[in-house]
N, C-alpha and C positions, 0 to 999 in steps of 0.2 A: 504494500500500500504506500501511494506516495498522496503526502495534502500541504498546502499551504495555507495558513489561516493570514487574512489579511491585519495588515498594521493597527494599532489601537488608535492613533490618529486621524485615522482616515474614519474610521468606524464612528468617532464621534461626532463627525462632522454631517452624516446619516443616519445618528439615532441609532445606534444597531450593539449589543456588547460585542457578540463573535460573530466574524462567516468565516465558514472552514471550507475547503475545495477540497475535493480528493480521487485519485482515483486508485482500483486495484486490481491486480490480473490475476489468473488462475491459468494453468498450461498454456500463457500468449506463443509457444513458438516449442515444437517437439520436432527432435531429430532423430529418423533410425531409419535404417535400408531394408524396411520392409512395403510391400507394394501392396498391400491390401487396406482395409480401413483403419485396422488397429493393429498394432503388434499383441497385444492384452488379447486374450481369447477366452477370456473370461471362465468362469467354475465351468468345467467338465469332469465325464466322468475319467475314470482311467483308458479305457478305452475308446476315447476322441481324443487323448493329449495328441498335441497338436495340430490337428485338424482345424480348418478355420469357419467358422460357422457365419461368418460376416455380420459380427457384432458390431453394435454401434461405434461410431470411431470417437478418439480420443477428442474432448470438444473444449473448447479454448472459452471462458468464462471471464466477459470486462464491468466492471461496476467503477462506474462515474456519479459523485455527486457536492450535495452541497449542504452545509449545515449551519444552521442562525441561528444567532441565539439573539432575543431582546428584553 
């Protein structure tokens, strides 16, 4: 997670105690030399280890926001 909350000078100039900006990633960027949707093949039994059943692929999760206080 990365935020910047802005200066307290400015903030009193708009009435406002806090604004916070933030944003946070979850897997933004996965490397591997495999050609299918996921390397992950998710619970199987013994007898599917490693077969690829075309599970969902690894998915990249962004949250942006913003937090006030008055």
């Amino acid at each position: 997670m990365l935020g910047y909350t802005l200066p307290s000078e400015f903030l009193k100039t708009i009435k406002v105690d806090k604004i916070r900006f933030y944003v946070s990633a979850q897997n933004p960027v996965t490397w591997f030399k495999y050609n299918g949707f996921s390397p992950e093949l998710g619970n199987q039994s013994v007898s599917d280890m490693g077969i690829d059943n075309n599970v969902y692929p690894v998915s990249a999760v962004y949250n942006f926001g913003v937090n006030v206080k008055f």
